[in-house]
C-alpha positions in Angstrom: -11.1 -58.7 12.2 -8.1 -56.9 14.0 -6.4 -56.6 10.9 -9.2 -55.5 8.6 -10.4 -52.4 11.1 -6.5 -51.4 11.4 -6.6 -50.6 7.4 -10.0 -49.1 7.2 -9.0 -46.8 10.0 -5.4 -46.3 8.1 -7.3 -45.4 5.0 -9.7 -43.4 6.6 -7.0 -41.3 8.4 -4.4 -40.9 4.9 -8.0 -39.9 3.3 -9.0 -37.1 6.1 -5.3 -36.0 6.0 -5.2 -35.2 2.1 -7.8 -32.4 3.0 -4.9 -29.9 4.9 -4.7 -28.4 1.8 -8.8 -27.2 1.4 -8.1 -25.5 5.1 -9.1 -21.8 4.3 -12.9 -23.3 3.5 -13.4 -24.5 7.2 -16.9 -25.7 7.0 -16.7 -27.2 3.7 -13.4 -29.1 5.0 -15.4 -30.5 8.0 -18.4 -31.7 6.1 -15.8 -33.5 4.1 -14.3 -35.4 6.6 -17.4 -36.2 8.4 -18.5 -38.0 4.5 -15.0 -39.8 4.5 -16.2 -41.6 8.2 -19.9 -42.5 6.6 -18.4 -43.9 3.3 -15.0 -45.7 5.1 -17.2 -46.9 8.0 -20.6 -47.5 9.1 -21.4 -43.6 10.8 -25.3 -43.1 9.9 -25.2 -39.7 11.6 -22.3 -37.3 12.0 -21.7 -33.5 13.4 -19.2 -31.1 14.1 -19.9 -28.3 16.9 -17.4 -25.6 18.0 -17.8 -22.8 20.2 -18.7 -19.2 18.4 -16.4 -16.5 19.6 -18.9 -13.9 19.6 -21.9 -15.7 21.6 -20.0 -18.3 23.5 -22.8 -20.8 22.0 -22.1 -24.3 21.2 -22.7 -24.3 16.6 -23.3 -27.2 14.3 -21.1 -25.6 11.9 -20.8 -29.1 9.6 -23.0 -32.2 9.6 -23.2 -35.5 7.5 -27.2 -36.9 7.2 -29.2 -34.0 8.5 -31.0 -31.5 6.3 -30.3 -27.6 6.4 -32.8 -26.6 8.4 -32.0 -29.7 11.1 -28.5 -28.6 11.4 -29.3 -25.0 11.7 -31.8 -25.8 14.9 -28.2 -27.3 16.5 -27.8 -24.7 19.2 -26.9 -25.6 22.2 -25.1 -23.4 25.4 -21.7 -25.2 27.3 -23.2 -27.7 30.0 -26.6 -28.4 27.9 -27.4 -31.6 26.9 -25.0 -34.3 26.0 -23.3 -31.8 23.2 -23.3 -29.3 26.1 -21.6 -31.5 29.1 -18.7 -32.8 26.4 -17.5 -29.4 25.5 -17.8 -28.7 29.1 -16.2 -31.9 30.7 -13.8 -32.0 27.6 -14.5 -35.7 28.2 -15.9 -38.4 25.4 -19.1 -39.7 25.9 -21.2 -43.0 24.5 -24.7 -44.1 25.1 -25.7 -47.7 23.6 -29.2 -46.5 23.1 -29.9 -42.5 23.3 -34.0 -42.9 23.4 -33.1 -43.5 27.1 -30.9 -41.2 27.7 -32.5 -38.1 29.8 -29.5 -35.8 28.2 -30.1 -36.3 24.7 -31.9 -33.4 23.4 -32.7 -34.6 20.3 -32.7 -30.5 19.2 -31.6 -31.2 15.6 -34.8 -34.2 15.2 -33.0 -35.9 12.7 -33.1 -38.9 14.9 -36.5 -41.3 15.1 -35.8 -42.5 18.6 -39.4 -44.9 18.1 -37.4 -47.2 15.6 -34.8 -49.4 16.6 -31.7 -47.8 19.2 -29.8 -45.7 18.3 -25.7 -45.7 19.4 -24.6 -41.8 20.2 -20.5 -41.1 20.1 -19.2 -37.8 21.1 -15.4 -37.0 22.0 -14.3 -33.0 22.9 -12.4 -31.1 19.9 -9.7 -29.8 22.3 -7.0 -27.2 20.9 -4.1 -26.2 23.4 -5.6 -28.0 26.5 -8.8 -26.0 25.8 -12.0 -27.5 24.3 -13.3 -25.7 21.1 -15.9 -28.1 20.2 -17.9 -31.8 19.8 -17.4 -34.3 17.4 -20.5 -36.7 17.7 -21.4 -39.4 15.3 -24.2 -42.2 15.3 -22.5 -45.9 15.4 -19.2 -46.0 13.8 -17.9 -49.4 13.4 -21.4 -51.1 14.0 -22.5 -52.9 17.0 -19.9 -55.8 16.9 -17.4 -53.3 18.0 -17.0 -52.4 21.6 -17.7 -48.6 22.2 -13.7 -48.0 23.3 -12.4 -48.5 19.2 -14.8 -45.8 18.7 -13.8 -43.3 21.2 -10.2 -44.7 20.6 -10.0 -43.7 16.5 -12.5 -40.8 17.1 -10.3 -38.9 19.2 -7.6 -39.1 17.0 -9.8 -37.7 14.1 -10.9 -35.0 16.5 -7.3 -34.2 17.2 -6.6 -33.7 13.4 -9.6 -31.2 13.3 -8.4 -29.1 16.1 -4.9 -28.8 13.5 -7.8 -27.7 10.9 -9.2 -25.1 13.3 -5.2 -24.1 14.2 -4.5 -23.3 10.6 -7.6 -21.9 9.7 -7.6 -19.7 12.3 -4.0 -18.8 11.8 -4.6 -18.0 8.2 -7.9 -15.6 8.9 -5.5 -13.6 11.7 -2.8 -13.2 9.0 -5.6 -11.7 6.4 -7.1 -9.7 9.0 -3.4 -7.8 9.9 -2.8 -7.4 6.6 -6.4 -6.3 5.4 -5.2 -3.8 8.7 -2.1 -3.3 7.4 -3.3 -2.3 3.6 -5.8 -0.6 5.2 -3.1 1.7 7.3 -1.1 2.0 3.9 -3.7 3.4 1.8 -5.3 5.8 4.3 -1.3 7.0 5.1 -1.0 7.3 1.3 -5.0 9.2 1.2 -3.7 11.6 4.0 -0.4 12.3 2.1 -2.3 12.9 -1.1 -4.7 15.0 0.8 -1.9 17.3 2.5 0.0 17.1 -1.4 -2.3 19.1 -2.9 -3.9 20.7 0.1 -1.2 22.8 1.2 -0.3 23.5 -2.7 -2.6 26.7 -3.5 0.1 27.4 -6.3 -1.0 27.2 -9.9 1.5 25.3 -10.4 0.3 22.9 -7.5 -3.1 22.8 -9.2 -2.0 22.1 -12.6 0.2 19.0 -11.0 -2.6 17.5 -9.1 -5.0 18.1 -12.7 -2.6 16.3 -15.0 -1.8 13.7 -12.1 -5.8 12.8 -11.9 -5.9 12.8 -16.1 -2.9 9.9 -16.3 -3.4 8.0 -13.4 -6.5 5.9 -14.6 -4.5 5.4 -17.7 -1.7 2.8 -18.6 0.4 5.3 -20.1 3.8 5.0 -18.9 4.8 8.4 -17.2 8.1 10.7 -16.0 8.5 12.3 -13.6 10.9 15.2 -14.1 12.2 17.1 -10.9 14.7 18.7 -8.5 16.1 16.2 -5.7 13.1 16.8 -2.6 10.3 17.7 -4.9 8.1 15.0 -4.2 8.9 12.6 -6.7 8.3 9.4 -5.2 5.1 11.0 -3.6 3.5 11.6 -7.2 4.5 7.8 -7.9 2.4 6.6 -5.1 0.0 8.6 -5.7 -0.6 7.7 -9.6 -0.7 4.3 -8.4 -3.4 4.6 -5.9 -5.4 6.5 -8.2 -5.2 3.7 -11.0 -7.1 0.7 -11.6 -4.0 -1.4 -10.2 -3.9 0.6 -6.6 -4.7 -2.9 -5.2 -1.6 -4.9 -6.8 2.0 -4.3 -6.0 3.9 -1.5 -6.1 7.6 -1.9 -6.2 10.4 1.1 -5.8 14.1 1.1 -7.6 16.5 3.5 -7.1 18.7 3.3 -9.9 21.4 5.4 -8.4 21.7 3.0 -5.5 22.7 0.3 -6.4 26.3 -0.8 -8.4 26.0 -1.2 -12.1 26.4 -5.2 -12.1 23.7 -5.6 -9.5 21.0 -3.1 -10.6 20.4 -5.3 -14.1 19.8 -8.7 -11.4 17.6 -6.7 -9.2 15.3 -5.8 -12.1 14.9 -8.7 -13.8 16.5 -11.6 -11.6 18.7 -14.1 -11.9 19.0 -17.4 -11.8 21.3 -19.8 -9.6 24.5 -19.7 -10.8 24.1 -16.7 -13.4 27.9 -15.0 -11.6 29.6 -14.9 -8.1 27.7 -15.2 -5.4 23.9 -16.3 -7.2 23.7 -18.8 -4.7 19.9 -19.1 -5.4 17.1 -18.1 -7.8 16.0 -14.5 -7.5 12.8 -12.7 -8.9 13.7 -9.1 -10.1 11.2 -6.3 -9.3 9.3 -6.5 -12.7 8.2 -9.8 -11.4 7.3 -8.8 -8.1 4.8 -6.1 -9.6 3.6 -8.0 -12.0 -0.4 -6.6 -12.7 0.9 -3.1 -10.4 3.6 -0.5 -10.8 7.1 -0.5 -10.7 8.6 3.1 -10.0 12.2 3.8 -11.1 13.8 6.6 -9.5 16.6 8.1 -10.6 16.2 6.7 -14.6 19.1 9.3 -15.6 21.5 7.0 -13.8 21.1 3.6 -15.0 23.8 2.1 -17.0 23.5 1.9 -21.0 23.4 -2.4 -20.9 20.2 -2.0 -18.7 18.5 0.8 -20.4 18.7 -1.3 -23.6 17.3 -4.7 -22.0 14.2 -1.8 -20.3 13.8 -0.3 -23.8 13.2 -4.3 -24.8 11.2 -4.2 -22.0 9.0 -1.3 -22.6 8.7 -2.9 -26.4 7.9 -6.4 -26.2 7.0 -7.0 -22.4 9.1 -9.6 -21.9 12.3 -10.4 -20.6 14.5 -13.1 -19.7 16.1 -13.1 -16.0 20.1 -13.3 -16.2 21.6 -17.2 -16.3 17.8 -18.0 -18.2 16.9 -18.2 -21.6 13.4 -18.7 -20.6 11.4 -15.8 -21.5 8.8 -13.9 -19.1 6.3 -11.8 -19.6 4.3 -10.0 -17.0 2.0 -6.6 -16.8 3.9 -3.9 -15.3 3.3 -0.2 -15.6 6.5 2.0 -15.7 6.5 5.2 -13.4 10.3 6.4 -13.7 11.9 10.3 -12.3 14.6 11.9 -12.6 16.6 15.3 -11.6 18.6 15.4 -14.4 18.5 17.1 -18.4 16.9 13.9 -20.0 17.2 15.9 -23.2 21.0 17.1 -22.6 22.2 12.9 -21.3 20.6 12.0 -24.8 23.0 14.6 -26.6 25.5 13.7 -24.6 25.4 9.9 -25.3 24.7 9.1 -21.6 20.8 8.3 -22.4 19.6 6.2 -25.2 17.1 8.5 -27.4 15.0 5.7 -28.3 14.3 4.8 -24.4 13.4 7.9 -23.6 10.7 8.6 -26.0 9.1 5.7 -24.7 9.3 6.2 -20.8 8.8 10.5 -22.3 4.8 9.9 -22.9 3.2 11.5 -20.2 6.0 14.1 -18.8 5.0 15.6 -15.8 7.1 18.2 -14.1 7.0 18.7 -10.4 7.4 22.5 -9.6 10.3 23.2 -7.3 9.3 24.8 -3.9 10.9 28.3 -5.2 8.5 28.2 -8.1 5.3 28.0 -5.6 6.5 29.9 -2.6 2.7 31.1 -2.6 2.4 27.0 -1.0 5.2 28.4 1.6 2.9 29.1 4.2 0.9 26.6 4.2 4.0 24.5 3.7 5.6 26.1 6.7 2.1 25.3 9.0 1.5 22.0 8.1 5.4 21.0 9.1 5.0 22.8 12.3 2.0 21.0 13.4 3.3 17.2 12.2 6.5 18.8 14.0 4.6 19.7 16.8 2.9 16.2 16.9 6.2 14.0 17.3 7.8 16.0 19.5 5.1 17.8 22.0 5.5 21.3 21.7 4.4 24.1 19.6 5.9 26.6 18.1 5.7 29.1 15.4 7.6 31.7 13.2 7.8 35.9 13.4 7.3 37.6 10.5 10.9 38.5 9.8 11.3 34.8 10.4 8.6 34.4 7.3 10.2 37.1 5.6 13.8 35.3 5.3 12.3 32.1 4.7 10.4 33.4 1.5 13.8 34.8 0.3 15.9 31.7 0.6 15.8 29.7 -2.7 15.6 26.4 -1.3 17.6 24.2 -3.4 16.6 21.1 -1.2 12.7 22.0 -1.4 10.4 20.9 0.0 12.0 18.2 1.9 15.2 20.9 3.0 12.1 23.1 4.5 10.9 20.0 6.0 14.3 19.1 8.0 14.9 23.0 8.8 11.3 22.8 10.8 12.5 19.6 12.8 15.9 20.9 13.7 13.9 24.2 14.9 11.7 21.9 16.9 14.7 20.8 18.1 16.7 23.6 19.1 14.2 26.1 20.0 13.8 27.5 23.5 11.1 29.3 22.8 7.3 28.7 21.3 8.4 31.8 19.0 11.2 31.7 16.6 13.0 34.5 16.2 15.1 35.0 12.9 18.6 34.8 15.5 17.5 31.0 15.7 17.4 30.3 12.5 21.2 28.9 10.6 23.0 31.4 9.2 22.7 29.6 5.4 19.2 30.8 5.3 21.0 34.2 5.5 23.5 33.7 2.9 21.4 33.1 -0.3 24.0 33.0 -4.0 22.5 36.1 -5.7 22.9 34.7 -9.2 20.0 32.7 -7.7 18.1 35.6 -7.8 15.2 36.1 -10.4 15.9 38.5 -12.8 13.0 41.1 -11.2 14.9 40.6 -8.4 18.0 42.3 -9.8 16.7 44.9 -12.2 15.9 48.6 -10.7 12.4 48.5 -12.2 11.5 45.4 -10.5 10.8 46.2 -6.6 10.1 43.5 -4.5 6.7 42.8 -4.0 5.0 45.5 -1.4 3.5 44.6 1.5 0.9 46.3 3.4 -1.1 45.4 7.3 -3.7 44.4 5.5 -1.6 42.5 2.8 -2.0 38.7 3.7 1.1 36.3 3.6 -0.4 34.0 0.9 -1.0 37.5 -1.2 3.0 38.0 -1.4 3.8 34.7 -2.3 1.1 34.8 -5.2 2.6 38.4 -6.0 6.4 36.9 -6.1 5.6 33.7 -8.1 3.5 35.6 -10.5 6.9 37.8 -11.0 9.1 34.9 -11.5 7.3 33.2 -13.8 7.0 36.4 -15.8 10.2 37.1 -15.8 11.4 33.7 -16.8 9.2 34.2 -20.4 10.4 37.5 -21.0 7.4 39.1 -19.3 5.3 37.8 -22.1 1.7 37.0 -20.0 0.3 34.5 -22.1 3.4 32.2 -21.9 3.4 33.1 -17.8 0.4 32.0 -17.8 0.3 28.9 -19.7 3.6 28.0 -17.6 1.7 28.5 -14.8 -1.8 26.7 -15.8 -3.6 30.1 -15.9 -6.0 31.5 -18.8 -5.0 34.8 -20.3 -8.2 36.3 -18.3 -6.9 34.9 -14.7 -3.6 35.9 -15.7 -4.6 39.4 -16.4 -6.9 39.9 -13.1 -4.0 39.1 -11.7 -1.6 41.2 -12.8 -4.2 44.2 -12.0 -4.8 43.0 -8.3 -1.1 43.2 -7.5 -0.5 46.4 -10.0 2.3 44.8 -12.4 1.0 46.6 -15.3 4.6 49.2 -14.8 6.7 46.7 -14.3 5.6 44.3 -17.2 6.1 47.1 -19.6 9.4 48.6 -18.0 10.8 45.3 -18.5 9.8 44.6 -21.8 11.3 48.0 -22.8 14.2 47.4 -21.3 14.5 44.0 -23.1 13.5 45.7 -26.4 16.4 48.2 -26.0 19.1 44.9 -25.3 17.8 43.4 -28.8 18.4 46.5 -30.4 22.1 46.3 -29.1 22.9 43.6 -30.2 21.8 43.8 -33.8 
């Protein structure tokens, strides 16, 4: 008899442990194991109760033998009834015949206490010396066993649920932080897009943030073409988290980082073995944003080898990881930038042509801060108050300080007008900046950086009046640049700067260009005449 209870209660046990692996559906889980004792043994009845976080109420959250609505009437507070004085004794309890029993509630009526008696079973679920529930069951290994087997093997099974409740719990805290944690992402990404485009008033800031909103639901491939501090990577994101794969991965490479025989292995992967020092298997970044985006900065600088197994890439969708001949094929869409001539690396050999009319379908070029100092300003504010955030103080420039920052070039953009605002924030002694605090570089601007307005007589520098607003002269100065890069031709200005031939001409009648258009394009008439 010994013998035969020891292997139902092994069998029973190896069956309740194959269910570790159904943990995430808790309830379901429970119900299961509570079937496993009815069909192994003799249990007629059986329940599962745990404590509710939010009420502090004692739940039948799984049953075996009772109906929907008789489980959903098992409700009971700590200390109430027999369920009640388990979870709150976080001792077992057994009653030979429960229709005498003054404790037994009989809340769920499942039971007919007229008909013959009825065994009760209940042993505490207790999780780090703390009870979390009752596990109660009607007769379990009949009535020629002696109540102590029962409370024996049921504690052990109730031990085994705790571990259930352990990992689920651990599981729905590790969703929640990272539910938390995407959550942080995406609204860090929203406010970045948000200050992108809300501090960039510039044409050429709303013709960006136009074609960025065309390609992004797309799954055109798409460069990014741009000086070093642009914003780059920031475009990336954004495209991605306008896209249908914003919630899927989104991997960065930087192709200039990384030597030219590891960049090929941390693209595509490698297999164990595959060359000195693949001491294990290794999924490349295509892999890891497989159904999201992969964003390759820097494309200029990767090595001719690589660009040829992309270009495969890009082609076929498939690749094999290095040591493998096994190939793979995964759904990736290609974002890549660079600072460099594309155009002049492809003339010169250093860029395959073929690769980059394939990563070249949806070029979009990301307007140095020089060609939208009408976004300086705003640039300037937004900077001082993040500034202001991180370190505690504010602060903010004089007008000659505005003045010499509109002159400088800014070869770093954005991001070099970003660090100069810190290191202010840093050295200032005062909540006004006066132009003695800034470095002398600002001061020392290359004049063959100057715009050709800038150096011809004709061309003064854009006049400024008290009731002339800063944004007004930036508009003025960027309107002027942009003319005098297309040969002060307005309809290419304008097109350059995503205006219509009617803006562009309101314009130029607000801020009185008229003379200096046509001064120019005399002047420019008289040096073709030269040099026939």
């Amino acid at each position: 008899m010994e013998n035969k209870i020891f292997e139902l209660e092994l069998n029973t046990l190896y069956a309740i442990s194959q269910k570790f692996g159904q943990v995430l559906d808790l309830d379901h889980t429970l119900m299961s194991i509570l079937e496993i004792l009815s069909r192994n043994l003799t249990m007629e009845r059986g329940t599962v109760t745990l404590k509710e976080k939010d009420t502090g109420l004692l739940k039948i959250i799984a049953s075996h033998g009772l109906d929907p609505l008789e489980q959903k009437r098992g409700i009971y507070h700590p200390g109430e009834g027999i369920t009640g004085a388990i979870f709150e004794t976080a001792q077992p309890f057994a009653i030979p015949d429960i229709g005498k029993e003054p404790l037994f509630l009989n809340r769920t009526q499942a039971r007919n206490l007229t008909k013959n008696s009825i065994a009760f079973i209940g042993v505490p679920i207790v999780l780090n010396n703390e009870p979390i529930g009752v596990l109660s069951v009607d007769r379990l290994f009949g009535p020629e066993i002696d109540f102590k087997e029962d409370i024996r093997f049921l504690t052990i099974v109730a031990t085994l649920m705790a571990q259930f409740v352990q990992l689920n719990r651990q599981v729905e805290r590790r969703e929640e932080h990272l539910l938390t944690e995407n959550r942080s992402l995406r609204a860090e990404v929203s406010a970045k897009y948000n200050h992108f485009f809300a501090v960039g008033v510039s044409p050429a800031m709303q013709t960006l943030n136009k074609m960025i909103r065309k390609v992004a639901p797309s799954r055109a491939s798409v460069l990014l073409l741009g000086e070093s501090g642009t914003g780059k990577t920031l475009t990336a994101r954004i495209i991605h988290e306008l896209s249908q794969r914003r919630r899927n991965p989104f991997a960065k490479v930087n192709c200039a980082a990384l030597p030219d025989n590891l960049i090929e292995s941390e693209l595509f992967g490698h297999e164990k073995g595959a060359f000195t020092g693949a001491t294990q298997m290794k999924k490349g970044r295509l892999e890891e944003a497989d159904t999201g985006t992969i964003f390759l900065d820097e494309i200029g600088e990767l090595p001719l080898p690589v660009q040829a197994k992309l270009l495969r890439f890009l082609q076929e969708r498939d690749f094999e990881r290095l040591g493998s001949t096994q190939t793979r094929k995964v759904d990736v869409r290609i974002i890549a930038a660079t600072n460099i001539d594309l155009n002049k690396a492809v003339e010169e050999g250093r860029f395959r042509s073929d690769l980059f009319y394939r990563l070249n379908v949806f070029p979009i070029s990301i307007p140095p801060l020089r060609r939208r100092k009408a976004d300086l300003p705003l640039l300037v504010d937004y900077f001082i108050a993040k500034t202001a955030r991180e370190y505690g103080r504010q602060f903010f420039f004089s007008a000659e300080c505005m003045e010499i920052l509109a002159a400088y070039n800014w070869p770093g953009n954005v991001r070099e007008l970003e660090n100069l605002i810190e290191r202010v924030a840093i050295m200032a002694e005062s909540n006004q900046i006066q132009a003695s605090m800034l470095p002398a570089y600002l001061f020392n601007s290359n004049p063959q950086q100057k715009t050709t307005y800038e150096t011809q007589p004709s061309a003064s520098p854009p006049a400024s009046s008290p009731t002339t607003s800063r944004l007004e002269v930036m508009e003025r100065e960027a309107l002027l640049e942009s003319l005098a890069r297309n040969d002060w031709v307005q309809q290419k200005a304008a097109r350059e700067i995503g205006l219509t031939l009617r803006q562009m001409g309101y314009r130029v009648k607000k801020f009185k260009l008229d003379k200096i258009i046509r001064e120019n394009k005399q002047r420019n008439g008289q040096f073709k005449d030269l040099s026939t």
